[in-house]
C-alpha positions as CSV (number, residue, x, y, z in Angstrom):
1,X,0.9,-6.0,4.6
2,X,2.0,-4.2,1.5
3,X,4.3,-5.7,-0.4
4,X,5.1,-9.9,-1.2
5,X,8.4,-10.1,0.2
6,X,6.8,-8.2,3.5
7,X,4.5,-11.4,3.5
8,X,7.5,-13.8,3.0
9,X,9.0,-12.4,5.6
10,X,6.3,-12.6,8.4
11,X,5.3,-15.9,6.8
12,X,7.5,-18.0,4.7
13,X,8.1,-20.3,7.1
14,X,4.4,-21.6,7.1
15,X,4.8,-23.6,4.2
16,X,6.7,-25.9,6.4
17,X,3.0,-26.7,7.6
18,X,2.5,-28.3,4.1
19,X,5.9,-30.8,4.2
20,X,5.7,-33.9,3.1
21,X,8.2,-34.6,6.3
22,X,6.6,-34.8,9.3
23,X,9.3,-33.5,12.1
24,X,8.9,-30.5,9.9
25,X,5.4,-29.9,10.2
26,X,5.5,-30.4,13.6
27,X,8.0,-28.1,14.1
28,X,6.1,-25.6,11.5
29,X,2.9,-26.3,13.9
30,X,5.3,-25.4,17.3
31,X,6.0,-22.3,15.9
32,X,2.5,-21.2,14.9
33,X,1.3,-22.3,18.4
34,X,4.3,-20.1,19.5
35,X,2.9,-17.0,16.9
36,X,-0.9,-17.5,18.1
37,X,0.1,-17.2,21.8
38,X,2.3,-14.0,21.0
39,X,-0.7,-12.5,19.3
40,X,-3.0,-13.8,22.3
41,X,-0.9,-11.7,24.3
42,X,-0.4,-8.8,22.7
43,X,-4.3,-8.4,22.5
44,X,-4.7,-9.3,26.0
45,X,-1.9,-6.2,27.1
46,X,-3.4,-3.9,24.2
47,X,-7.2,-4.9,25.6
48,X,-6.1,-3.8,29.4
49,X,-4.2,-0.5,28.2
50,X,-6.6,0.4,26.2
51,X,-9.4,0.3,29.3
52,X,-7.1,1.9,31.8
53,X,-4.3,3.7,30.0
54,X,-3.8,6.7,27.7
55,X,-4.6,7.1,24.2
56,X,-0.6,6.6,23.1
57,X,0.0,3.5,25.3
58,X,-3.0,1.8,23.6
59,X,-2.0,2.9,20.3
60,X,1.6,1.2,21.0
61,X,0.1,-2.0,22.6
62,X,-2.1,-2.2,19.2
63,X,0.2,-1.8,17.0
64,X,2.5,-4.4,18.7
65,X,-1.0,-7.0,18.2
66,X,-1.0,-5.9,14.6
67,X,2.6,-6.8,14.3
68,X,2.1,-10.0,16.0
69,X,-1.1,-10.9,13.6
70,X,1.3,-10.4,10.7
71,X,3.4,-13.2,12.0
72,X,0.3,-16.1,12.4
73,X,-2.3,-18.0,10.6
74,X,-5.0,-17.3,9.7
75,X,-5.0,-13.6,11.4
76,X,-2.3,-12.2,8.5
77,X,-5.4,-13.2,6.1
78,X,-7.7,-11.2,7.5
79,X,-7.9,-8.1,5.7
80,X,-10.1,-6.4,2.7
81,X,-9.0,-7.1,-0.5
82,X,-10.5,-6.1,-3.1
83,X,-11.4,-8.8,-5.9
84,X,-9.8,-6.9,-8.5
85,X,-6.9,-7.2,-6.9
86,X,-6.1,-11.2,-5.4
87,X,-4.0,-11.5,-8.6
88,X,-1.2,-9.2,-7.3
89,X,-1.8,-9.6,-3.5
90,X,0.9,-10.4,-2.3
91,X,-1.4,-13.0,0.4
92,X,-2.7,-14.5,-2.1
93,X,-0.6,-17.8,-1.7
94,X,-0.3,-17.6,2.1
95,X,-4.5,-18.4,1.7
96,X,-3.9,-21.3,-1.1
97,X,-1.5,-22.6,1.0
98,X,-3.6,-22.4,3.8
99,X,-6.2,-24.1,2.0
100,X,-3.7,-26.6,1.0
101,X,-2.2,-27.5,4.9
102,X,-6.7,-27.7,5.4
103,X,-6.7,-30.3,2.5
104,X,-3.6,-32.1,2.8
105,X,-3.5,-32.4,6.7
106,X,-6.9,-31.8,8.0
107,X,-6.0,-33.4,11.4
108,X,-3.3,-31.1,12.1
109,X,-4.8,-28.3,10.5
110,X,-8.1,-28.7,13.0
111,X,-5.8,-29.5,15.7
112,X,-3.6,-25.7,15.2
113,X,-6.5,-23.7,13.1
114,X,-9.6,-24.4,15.2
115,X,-8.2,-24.3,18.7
């Protein structure tokens, strides 16, 4: 993603998984179930067009899975950023807060993170 508020947009609402109210974080971790299974299938339709379709039909089916990455934790976080540049990355608290939901809630983060 390029720019912060592009981040905040796909993103803001994760830092519902880091409430100190719990009906919120569950409701923060429904919707990043919801986020993970639209990303599972968008890969899944981008894997099968890209085995038995044309070239332009994969490229749409992947760049709906990129879009849908964007919207989910931790696969937004998953790109190369240079070192020199975490202090204007407009990530860079979408990982902390990550971090934090890990530290804070490591239960719930297991239970939504490592499934």
């Amino acid at each position: 993603m390029e720019s912060a508020e592009e981040w905040d947009r796909c993103l803001g609402w994760t830092f519902e998984l880091i409430s100190e109210d719990p009906v919120r974080r569950e409701r923060a971790r429904g919707r990043l179930r919801v986020t993970q299974d639209r990303r599972s299938k968008a890969l899944y339709a981008f894997n099968e067009v890209w085995r038995d379709e044309e070239l332009s039909a994969a490229d749409q089916a992947g760049g709906q899975y990129i879009a849908e990455r964007r919207r989910t934790l931790p696969d937004a976080l998953w790109e190369f950023i240079p070192a020199e540049s975490y202090a204007d990355w407009g990530g860079l608290k979408y990982v902390l807060l990550y971090l934090e939901w890990e530290a804070r809630y490591p239960d719930e983060w297991i239970a939504s993170a490592k499934s």
